[in-house]
C-alpha positions in Angstrom: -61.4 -31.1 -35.8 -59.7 -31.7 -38.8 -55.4 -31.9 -38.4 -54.9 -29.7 -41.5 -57.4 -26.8 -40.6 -55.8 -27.0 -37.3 -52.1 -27.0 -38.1 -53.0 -23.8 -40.7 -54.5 -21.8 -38.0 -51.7 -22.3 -35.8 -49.0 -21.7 -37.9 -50.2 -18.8 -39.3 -50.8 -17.5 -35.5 -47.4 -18.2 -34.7 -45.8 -16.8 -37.8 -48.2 -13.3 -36.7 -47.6 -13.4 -33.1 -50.6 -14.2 -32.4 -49.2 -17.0 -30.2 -49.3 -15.7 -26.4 -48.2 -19.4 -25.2 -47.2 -22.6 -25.6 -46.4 -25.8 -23.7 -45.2 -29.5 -24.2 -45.1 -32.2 -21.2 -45.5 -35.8 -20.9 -42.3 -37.1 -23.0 -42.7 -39.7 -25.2 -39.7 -41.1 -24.7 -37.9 -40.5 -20.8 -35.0 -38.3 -20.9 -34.0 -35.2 -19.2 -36.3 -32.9 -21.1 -39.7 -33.1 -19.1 -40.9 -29.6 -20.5 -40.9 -27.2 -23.2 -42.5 -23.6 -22.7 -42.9 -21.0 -26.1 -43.1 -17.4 -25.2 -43.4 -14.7 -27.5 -41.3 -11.6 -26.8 -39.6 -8.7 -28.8 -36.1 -7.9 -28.9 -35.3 -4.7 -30.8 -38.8 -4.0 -32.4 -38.8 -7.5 -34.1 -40.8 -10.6 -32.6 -39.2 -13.5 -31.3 -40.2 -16.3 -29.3 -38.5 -17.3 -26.4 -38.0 -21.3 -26.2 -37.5 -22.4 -22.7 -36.5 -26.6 -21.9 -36.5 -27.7 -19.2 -34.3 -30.2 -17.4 -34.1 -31.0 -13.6 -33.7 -27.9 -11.8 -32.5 -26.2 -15.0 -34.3 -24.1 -17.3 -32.3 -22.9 -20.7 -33.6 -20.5 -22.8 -33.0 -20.2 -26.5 -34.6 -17.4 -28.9 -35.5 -17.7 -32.3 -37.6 -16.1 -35.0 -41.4 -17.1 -35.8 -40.6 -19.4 -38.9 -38.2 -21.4 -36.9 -40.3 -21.9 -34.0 -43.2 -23.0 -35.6 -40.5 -25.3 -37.7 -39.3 -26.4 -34.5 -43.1 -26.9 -33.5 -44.0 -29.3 -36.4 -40.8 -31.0 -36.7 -39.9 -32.0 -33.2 -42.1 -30.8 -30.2 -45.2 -32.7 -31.2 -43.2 -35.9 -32.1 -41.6 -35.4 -28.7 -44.5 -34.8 -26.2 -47.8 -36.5 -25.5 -49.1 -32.9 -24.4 -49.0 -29.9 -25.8 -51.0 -26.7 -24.9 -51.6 -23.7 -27.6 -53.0 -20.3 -26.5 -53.9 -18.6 -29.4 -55.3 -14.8 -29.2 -59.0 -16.3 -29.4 -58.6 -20.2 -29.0 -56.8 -22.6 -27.2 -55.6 -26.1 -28.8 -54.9 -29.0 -26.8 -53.1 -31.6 -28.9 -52.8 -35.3 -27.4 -50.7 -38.0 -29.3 -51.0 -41.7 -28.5 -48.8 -44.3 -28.4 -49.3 -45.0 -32.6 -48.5 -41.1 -33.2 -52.1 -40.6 -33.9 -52.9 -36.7 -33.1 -56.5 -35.5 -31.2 -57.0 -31.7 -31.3 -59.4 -29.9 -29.1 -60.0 -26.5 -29.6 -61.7 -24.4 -27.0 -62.6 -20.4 -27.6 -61.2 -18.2 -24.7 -63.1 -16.6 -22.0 -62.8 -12.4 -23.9 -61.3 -11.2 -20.6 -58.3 -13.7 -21.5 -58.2 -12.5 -25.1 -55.6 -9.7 -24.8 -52.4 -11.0 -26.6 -49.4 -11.2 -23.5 -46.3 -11.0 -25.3 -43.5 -10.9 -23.1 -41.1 -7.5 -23.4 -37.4 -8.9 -23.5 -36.5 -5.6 -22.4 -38.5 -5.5 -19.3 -39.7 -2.3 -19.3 -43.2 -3.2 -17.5 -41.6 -5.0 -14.9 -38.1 -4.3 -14.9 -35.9 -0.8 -13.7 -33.2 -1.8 -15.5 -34.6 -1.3 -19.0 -32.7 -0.9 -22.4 -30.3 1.9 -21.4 -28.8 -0.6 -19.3 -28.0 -3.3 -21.6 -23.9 -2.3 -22.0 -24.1 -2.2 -18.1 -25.6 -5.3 -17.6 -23.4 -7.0 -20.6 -20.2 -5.7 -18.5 -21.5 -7.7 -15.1 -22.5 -10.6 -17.3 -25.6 -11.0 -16.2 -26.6 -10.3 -20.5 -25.3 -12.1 -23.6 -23.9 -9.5 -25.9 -27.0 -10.6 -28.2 -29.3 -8.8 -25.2 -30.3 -12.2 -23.2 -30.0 -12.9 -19.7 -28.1 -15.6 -19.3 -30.1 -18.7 -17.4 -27.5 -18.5 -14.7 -27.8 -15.2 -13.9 -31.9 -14.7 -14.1 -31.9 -14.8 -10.3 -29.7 -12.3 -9.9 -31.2 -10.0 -12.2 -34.4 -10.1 -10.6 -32.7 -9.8 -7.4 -30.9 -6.3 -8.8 -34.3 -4.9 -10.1 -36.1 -6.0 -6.4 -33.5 -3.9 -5.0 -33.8 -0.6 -6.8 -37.5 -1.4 -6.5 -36.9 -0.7 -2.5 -34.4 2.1 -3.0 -37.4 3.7 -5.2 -39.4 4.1 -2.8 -37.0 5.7 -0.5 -35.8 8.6 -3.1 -38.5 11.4 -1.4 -35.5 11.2 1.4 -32.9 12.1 -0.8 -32.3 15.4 -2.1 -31.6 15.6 -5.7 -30.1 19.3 -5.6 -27.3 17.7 -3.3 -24.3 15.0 -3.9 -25.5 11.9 -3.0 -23.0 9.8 -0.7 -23.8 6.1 -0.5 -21.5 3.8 1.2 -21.9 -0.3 0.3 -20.6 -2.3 3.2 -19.3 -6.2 2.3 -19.9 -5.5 -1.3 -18.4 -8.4 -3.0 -18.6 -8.5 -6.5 -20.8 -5.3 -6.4 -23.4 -6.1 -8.7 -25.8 -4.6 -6.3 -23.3 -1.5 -6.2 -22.9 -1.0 -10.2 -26.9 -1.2 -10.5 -27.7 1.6 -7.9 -24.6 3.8 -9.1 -26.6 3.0 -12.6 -29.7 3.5 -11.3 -29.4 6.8 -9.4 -27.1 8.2 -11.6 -27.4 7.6 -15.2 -31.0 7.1 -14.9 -32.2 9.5 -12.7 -29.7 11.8 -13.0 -28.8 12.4 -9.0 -25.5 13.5 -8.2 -23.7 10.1 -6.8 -20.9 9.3 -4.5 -20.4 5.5 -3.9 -17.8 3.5 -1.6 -17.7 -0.2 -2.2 -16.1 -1.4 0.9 -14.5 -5.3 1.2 -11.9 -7.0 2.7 -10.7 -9.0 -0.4 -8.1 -7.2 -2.2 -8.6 -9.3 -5.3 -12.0 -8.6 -5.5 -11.7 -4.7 -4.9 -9.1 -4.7 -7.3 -11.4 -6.1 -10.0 -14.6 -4.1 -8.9 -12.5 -1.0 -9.5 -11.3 -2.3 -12.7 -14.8 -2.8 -14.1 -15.6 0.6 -12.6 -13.3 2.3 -14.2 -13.8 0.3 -17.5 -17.8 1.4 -17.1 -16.8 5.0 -17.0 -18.4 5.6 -13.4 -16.4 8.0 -12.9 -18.2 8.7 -8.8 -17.9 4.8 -8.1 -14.8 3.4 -5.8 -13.7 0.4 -3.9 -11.9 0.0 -1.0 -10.6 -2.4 1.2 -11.6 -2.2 4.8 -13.3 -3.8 7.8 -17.1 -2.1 8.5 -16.4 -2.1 12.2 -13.4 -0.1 11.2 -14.3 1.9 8.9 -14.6 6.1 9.3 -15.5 9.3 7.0 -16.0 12.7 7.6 -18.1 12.6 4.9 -22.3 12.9 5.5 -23.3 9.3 4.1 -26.9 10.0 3.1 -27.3 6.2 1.8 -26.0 2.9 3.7 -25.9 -0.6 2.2 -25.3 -3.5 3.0 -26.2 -7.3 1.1 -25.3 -10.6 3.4 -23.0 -8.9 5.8 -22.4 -11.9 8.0 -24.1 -12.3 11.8 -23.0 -9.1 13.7 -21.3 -7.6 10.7 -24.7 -6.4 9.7 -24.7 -4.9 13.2 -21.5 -3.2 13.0 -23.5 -1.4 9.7 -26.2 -0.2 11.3 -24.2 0.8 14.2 -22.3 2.8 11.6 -25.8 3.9 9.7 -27.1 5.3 13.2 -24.3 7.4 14.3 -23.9 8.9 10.8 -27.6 9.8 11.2 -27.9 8.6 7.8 -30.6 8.9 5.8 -31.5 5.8 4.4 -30.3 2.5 5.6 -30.8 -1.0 3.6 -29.9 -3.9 4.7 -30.4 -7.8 4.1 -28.7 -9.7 7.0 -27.1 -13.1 6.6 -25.8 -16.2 9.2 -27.5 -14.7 12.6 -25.4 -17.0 15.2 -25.9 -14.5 17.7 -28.9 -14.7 19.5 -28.9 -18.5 18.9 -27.1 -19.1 22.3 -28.8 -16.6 23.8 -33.1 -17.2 23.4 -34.7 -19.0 26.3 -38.7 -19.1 27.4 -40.1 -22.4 28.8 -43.2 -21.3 27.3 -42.1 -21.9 23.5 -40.2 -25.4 24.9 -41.9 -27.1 22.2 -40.4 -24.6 19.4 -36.8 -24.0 21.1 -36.0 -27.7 21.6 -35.8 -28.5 17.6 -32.4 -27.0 16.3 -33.7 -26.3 13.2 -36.8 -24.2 14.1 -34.8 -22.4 17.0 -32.3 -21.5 14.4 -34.9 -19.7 12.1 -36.5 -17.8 15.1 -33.7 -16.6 16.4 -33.2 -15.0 12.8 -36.6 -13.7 12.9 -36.4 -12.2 16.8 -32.7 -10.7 15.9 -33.9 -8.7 12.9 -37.0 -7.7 15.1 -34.8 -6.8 17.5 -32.6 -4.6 14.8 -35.8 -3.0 13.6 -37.3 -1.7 16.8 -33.9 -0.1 18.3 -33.5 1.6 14.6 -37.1 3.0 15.5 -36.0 4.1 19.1 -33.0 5.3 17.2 -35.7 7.3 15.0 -36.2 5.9 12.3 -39.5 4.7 9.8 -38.5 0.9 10.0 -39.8 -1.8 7.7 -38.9 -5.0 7.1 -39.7 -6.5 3.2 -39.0 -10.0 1.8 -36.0 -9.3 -0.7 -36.2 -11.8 -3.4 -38.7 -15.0 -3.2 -37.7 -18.2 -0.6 -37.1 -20.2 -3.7 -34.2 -18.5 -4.8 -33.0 -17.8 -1.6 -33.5 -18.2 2.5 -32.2 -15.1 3.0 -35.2 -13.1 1.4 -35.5 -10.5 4.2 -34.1 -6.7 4.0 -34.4 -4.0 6.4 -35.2 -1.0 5.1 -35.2 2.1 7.2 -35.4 5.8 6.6 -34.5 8.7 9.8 -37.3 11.2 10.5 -36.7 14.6 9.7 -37.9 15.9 12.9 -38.9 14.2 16.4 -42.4 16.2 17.8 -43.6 15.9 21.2 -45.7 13.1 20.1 -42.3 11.2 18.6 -40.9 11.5 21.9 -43.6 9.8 24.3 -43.8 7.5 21.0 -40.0 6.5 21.8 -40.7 5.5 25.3 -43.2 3.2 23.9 -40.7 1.8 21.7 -38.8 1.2 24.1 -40.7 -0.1 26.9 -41.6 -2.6 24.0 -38.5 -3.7 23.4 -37.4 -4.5 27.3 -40.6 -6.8 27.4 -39.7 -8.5 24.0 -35.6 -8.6 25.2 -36.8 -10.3 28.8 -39.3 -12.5 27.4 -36.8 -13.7 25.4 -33.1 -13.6 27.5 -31.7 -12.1 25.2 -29.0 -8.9 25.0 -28.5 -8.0 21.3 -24.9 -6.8 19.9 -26.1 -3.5 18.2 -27.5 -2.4 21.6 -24.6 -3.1 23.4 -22.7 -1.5 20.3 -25.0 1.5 20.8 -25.1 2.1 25.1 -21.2 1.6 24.4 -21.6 5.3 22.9 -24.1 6.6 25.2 -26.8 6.6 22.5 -29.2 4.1 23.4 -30.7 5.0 26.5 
């Protein structure tokens, strides 16, 4: 196919965003750009098209209008890369350069069910919560430039954010919206997790919100509340305080907790229980406990690597945690949190108390339980949010 021809039609596709994506690999020269992805996207009603590069493990993003990406296209990308990779609304052109500069393009018409033009929404609204209303909010965390980007160092943890309120979404059916919400965030840290459901529930959905942000770090509380306070969220506090120690006369309807260490976690949902609350969630972090503890010749040839015995004794303590919350009586599930790439800690508990136990709850419970004292002797193992629990005469 003729260079010119080809070079018209895909200009004037990128200059009408018409451009769904494009990608540049195999470097002509080595350095520590090894790729370069084009997305189109729109930020305030106007097209742009996001450049990602790639280098090592990192992935920068730069936005820019249509005439200077396809300027950027011509002038440097294909006297750059060997590769590149056009999807057009209709055609796709592969352009290969040789070692003499010479160009070879291939254009191949798309299969119609690929045809519909995927521009990517910088606001998120298809597969974010947090949509445009929440651009001052997010600017304040800095997880967004003041230009409306997320910054490359904080994509993770927006899409850990909007996970999150995906789960707490599907809990809202056990929340009553004619009543004050009281939500209590145990280990918050930094609260970013905190500010996006205080957002969330209350300036999106318009619940009445009461939320504690509990940490033992008086610096960090100090600036939590500062930021708080800056945000105008008026029913958002922080406090410094131990979970184990912590009390309220108060009914907490919601309990959270992100990364609580080892039996911290347990200390929440010790907490959770005898508040009776309503909806626990909880991603646990650094399970030492029942490391000590798991014994069965039977699995010798899993519990003699460190490693693997580590990870299963992660996996049989949250199991453990789940099926007393059900005893306890509640719905229990347990979800990955965020993808394994961005972090081994990808697993939350999510529970939500039953409004009423029936007849047939209560032989269930002795199910329940008889499971668990299998699974516990199978295992050796005595976990700390039972002991926690039988302390207070409510596991039995």
């Amino acid at each position: 196919m003729q260079e010119k021809d080809s070079i018209q039609i895909i200009t004037d596709a990128i200059l009408n965003g018409e451009c769904s994506r494009a990608i540049f690999s195999s470097p002509l020269e080595k350095g520590i750009t090894q790729k370069i992805e084009i997305r189109p996207l729109t930020i305030k009603n106007q097209l742009h098209y996001q450049i990602t590069t790639f280098q090592g493990q990192k992935a920068l993003h730069q936005n820019c209008l249509p005439g200077s990406c396809k300027n950027q296209i011509f002038d440097n990308y294909l006297n750059s890369f060997k590769q590149a990779l056009i999807s057009l609304k209709s055609v796709e052109y592969q352009i290969l350069t040789n070692k003499k500069g010479i160009r070879t393009y291939l254009k191949k018409d798309k299969d119609p069910l690929q045809k519909s033009l995927n521009v990517l929404d910088h606001n998120r609204k298809k597969n974010y919560l947090l949509d445009e209303t929440s651009l001052s909010f997010l600017v304040e965390l800095g997880l967004f430039s003041q230009d409306g980007q997320v910054k490359p160092k904080k994509s993770d943890k927006y899409k850990q954010l909007n996970r999150f309120l995906e789960m707490v979404e599907d809990t809202l059916p056990s929340l009553n919206k004619n009543e004050t919400i009281n939500i209590i965030d145990f280990g918050c840290g930094k609260a970013y997790l905190t500010f996006a459901l205080y957002h969330y529930l209350h300036t999106m959905k318009g619940y009445s919100i009461k939320i504690i942000g509990l940490d033992l770090k008086n610096d960090v509380v100090t600036e939590c509340q500062t930021l708080a306070k800056k945000l105008k969220f008026e029913h958002l506090s922080f406090q410094v305080g131990d979970i184990s120690c912590y009390e309220t006369k108060e009914k907490v309807n919601m309990m959270v907790t992100l990364h609580a260490c080892d039996t911290a976690t347990d200390a929440a949902l010790e907490k959770a229980i005898i508040w009776k609350s309503d909806i626990i969630l909880s991603v646990p972090c650094c399970q030492h406990e029942l490391l000590t503890q798991v014994e069965n010749k039977n699995l010798t040839p899993l519990l003699k690597h460190g490693i693997l015995k580590e990870r299963f004794s992660s996996l049989v303590t949250d199991a453990a945690r789940a099926q007393i919350l059900e005893i306890m009586g509640y719905h229990c599930q347990i979800l990955e949190f965020i993808d394994m790439e961005h972090t081994p800690k990808n697993l939350l508990i999510r529970a939500t108390i039953k409004s009423k136990i029936a007849d047939n709850e209560k032989l269930n419970k002795k199910k329940l339980m008889n499971d668990y004292s299998i699974f516990k002797e199978e295992l050796k193992i005595y976990p700390f949010l039972e002991k926690r629990l039988k302390k207070l005469d409510l596991f039995v």
